[in-house]
N, C-alpha and C positions, 0 to 999 in steps of 0.2 A: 567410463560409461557416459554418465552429463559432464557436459563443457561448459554450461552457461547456464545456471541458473538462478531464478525473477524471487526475491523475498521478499512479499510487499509485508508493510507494518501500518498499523493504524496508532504507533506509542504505547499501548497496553500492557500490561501487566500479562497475559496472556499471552501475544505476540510478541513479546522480551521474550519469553520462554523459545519458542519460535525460533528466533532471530539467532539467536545464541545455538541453537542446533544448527539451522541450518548455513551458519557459518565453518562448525566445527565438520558437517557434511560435505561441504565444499573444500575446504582445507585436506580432507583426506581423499576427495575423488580430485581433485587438483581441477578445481571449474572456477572458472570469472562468475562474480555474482552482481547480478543488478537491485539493491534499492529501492524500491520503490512505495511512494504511498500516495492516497487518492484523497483528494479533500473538496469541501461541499463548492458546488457551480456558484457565480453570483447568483444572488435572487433581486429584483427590482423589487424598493422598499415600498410597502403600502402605501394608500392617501393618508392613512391613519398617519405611519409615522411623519409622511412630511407635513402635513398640520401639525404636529405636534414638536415639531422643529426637533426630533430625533436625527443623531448623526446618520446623515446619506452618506453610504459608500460608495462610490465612483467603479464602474467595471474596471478602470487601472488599479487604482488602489485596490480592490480587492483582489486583483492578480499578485499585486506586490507583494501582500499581505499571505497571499497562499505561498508565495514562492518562499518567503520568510520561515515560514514555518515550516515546509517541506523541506527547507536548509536546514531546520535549527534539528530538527527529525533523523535527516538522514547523516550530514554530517559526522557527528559519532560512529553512528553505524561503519561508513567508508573508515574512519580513522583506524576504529578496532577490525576491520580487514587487512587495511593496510602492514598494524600490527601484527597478526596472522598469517601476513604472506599469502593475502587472499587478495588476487586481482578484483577491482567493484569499479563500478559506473554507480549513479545513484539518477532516479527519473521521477515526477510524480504527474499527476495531471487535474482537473478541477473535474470532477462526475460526481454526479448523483446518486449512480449508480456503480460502486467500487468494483464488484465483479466484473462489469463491463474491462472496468481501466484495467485492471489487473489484466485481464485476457490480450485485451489491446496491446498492453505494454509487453507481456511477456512476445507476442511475436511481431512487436516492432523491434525490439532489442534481440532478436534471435535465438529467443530462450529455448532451450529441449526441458528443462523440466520449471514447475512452480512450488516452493515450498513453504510454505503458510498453516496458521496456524488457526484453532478452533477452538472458538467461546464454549461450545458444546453445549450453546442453547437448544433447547426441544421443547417441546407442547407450545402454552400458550405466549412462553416469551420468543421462540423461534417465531412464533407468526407473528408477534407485534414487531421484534426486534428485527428480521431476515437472518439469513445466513449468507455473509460474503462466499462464505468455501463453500458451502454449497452451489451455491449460484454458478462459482467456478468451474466444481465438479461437473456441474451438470449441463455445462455452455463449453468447453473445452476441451477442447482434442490433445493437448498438454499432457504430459504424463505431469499429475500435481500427487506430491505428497504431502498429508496433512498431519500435523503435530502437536500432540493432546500432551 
């Protein structure tokens, strides 16, 4: 039924859960899975901090530094596919806004479904904290399955 489905991860302990299904998901509909996680945009450092001769990050270096980490992240992931016998590509991108990327990614890479997983934040810490999947849910035409 899916051929290619997007599991973004943010590292989490929650999203581990996640990742681990929707591996073993993919494994038995026999789909290529993509990879994916979203991590924070540069931000240009304050006056504060360069008076205060705080380390400047360079927009290169802070790419490098994203891409490091989104190696160090997905890596594993691909390897235990690999394991699996689960085709993977792995992708991440720099937003502010993860449900964006996630959306974006899933139909740049030609996803038919999204399978991610839920903090199962509500009341007051859903509105301070957000909700990626929801965001998702609620911005995508994707059939997304979400994993408590």
């Amino acid at each position: 039924m899916y051929k290619h489905i997007l599991i973004p991860t943010d590292g989490s302990e929650t999203a581990e859960k996640a990742v681990q299904a929707g591996l073993d998901f993919a494994r038995e509909a026999r789909a290529k899975v993509t990879w994916f996680t979203a991590l924070p945009e540069y931000e240009l450092p304050s006056q504060a901090a360069i008076l205060s001769h705080q380390e400047v990050v360079t927009p290169d270096e802070h790419a490098r530094r994203s891409r490091d980490k989104a190696e160090a992240l997905l890596a594993p992931l691909a390897a235990r596919a690999r394991q699996a016998g689960v085709e993977c590509d792995s992708d991440f991108a720099q937003s502010d806004h993860p449900h964006q990327a996630i959306i974006e990614a899933a139909k740049r890479h030609g996803c038919d479904l999204i399978f991610m997983a839920s903090h199962g934040r509500s009341g007051l810490s859903a509105l301070v904290h957000g909700s990626e999947t929801s965001g998702v849910l609620t911005h995508c035409s994707i059939p997304t399955l979400v994993y408590r």
